[in-house]
N, C-alpha and C positions, 0 to 999 in steps of 0.2 A: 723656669728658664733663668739664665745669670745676664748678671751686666759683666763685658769682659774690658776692661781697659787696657790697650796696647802703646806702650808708651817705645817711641822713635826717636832716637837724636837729630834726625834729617826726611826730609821730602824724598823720597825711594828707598831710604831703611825698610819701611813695612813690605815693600813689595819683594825685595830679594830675601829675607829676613822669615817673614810669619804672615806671609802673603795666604798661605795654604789652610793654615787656622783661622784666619780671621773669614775666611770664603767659607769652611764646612760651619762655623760656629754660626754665620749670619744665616746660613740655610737650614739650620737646625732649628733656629728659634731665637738664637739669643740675641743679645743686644750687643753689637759689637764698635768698642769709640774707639777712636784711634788721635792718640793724643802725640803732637811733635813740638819737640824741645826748642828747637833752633829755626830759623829762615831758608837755612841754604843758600846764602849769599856769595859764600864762597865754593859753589860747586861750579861746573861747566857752565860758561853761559850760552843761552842759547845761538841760534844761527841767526835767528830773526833779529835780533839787537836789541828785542825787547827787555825792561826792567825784567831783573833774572828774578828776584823774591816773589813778584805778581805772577811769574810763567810758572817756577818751579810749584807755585799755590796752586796753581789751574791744572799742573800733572796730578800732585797728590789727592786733588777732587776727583779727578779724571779716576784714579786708581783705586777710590774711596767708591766709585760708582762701579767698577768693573764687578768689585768684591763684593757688592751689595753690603755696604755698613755708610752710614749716616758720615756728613762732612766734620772731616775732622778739626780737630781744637789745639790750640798751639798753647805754648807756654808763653812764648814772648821773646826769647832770646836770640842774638845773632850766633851765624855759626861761628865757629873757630878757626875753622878750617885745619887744614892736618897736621901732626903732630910736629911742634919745632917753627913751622910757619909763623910770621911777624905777626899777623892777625892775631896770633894765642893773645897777645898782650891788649886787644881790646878791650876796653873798660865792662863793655855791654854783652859779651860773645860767653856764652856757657860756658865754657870752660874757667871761667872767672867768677861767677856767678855765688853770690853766698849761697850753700847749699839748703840751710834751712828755710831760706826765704824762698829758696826754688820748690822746693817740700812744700811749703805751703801754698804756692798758685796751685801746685797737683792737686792737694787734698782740695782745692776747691772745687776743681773738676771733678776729682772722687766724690766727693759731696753731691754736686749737681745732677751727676748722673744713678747716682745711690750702687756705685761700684761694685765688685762682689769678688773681683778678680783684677790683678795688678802686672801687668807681663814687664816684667824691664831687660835690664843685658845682664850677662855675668860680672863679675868683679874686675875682669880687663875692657868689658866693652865688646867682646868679643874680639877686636883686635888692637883695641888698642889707642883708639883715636880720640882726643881728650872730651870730645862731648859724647862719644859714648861710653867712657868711663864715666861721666860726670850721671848721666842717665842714669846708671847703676847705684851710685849714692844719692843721689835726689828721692829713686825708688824708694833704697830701704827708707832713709831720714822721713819719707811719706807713708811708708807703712809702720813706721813706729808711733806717728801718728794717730793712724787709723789702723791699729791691728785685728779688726773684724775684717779687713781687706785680704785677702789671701792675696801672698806675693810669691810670684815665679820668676825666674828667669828664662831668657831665650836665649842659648847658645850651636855654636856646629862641635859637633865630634871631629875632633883633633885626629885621632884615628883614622877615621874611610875617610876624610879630606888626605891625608895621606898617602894612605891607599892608591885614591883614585888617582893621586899624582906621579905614584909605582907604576903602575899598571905599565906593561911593557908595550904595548898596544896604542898606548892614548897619543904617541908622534905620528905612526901611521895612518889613525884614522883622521886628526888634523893635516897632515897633507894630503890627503885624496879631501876633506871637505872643507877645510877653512887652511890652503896654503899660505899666507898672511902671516897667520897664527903660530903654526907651525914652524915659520922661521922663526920668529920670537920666541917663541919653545925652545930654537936648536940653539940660541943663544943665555941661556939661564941654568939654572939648577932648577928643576919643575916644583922642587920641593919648596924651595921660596916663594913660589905664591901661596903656601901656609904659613907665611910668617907674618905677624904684623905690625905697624906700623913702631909699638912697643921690645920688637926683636923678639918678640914671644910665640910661641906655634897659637896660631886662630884657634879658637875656642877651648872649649876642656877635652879631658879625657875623660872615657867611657864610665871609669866610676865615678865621677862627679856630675853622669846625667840620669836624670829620673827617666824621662820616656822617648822615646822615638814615634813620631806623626810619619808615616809613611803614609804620603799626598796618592790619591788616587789620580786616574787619568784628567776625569773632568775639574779637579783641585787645581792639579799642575799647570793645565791649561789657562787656566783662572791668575794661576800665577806671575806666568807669560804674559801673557794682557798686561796684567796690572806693571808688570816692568818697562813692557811696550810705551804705557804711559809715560814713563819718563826719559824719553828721547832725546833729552838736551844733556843727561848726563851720558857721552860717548865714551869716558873714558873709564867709567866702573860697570853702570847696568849696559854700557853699549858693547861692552867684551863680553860682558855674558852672553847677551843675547847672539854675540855671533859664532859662540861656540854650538860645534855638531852638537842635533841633538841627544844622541844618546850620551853625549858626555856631557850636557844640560842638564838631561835627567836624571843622570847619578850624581851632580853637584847639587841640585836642586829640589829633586825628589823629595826629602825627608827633612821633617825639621825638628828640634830639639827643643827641648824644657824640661830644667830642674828646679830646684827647689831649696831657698838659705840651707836647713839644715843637711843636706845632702852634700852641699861645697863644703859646708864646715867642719864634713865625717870625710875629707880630701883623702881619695887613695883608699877606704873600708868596703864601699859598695859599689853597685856597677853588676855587668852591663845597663844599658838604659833597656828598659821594659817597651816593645808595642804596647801605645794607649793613647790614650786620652786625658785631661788634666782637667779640661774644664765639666767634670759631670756628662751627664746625659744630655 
């Protein structure tokens, strides 16, 4: 069995993100840590008016238990909060953060727990937001470090996020079950919420992902939960969770991981393969 390190820019990253992997991996056997970058100081604060950094702590425990994987480990850094926001300019907030020195709190963790596997984001972050680009280079800068660490990335397909925002279907069934939604549907391009925060379409294209995790029932389920946990975020994990579920489950369903040299062959290979990344 492996050690798998899951590294998050924020408290609810792992649950909407590789919520689904980190549940089959800890049921398998393996040893699954989930290491987060930032505070999350600057997400939703809660209703209760409690310190948002102690609460948003107490969700990602919360979420760490749902998934059955051990409490997680932070790096230390404040957020940034979103791209262009005054925060970026915080002295102490990751996205400022010397990268090498951030490389090296990881590889301490890597160390600690005798790693064997390194998940981080793609080269934009996935969409784009400066600590989870910064994630992305902390990653490599720590697996050049330690390159007995096999290093992955976690991204969505640019493609069926697409797709699912086509679908000529997906207004009707938000108005028969989330009318709310719906009207904020009838007021956007649906295609824009594949863009992110970078102006870029969310995640890669098909030839720049090695595999496709298509979550089973009781996975997705697991997933659920663990977003549930983060209740205080209403304004990203609180729209998911109140989209119908069948268009939950094709947003949600599947999750992605490539591989450096796979980005670096941009555009040669593709589709992503059904599998598995981490072994048996």
């Amino acid at each position: 069995m492996s050690t798998i390190a899951f590294f998050h820019a924020h408290p609810d990253d792992e649950s909407s993100q590789t919520a689904g992997m980190m549940f089959r991996a800890a049921r398998a056997g393996h040893r699954v840590v989930l290491i987060i970058a930032t505070d999350g100081r600057y997400g939703t604060p809660p209703a209760s008016g409690e310190d948002i950094v102690s609460f948003r702590r107490g969700e990602v425990e919360a979420s760490a238990r749902v998934l059955g994987i051990e409490t997680p480990r932070w790096l230390g850094y404040h957020d940034s909060g979103m791209l262009g926001a005054e925060t970026n300019s915080d002295d102490l907030v990751l996205a400022r953060a010397d990268v090498d020195e951030a490389a090296a709190r990881l590889v301490e963790i890597l160390d600690d727990v005798a790693a064997d596997f390194l998940l981080g984001y793609d080269h934009h972050g996935g969409y784009g937001h400066p600590d989870h680009v910064q994630v992305h280079k902390i990653a490599v800068a720590a697996a050049r470090l330690r390159p007995d660490v096999r290093l992955l990335f976690t991204s969505f397909s640019a493609s069926e996020s697409a797709a699912q925002m086509a679908d000529p279907g997906l207004l009707e069934v938000l108005k028969a079950e989330a009318p709310d939604l719906a009207a904020f549907f009838e007021t956007i391009d649906p295609q824009s919420i594949n863009i992110g925060s970078d102006g870029e379409p969310m995640g890669l294209d098909d030839s720049d992902l090695r595999w496709k995790i298509t979550l089973g029932a009781d996975e997705l389920a697991a997933k659920r939960r663990a977003m549930e946990c983060h209740a205080s975020q209403t304004s990203d994990v609180g729209m998911m969770l109140s989209l119908p579920r069948t268009i939950y489950d094709a947003r949600f369903g599947a999750e992605y991981v490539t591989v450096p040299e796979y980005v670096d062959a941009r555009g040669t290979v593709g589709p992503p393969i059904e599998g598995w990344p981490f072994g048996d």
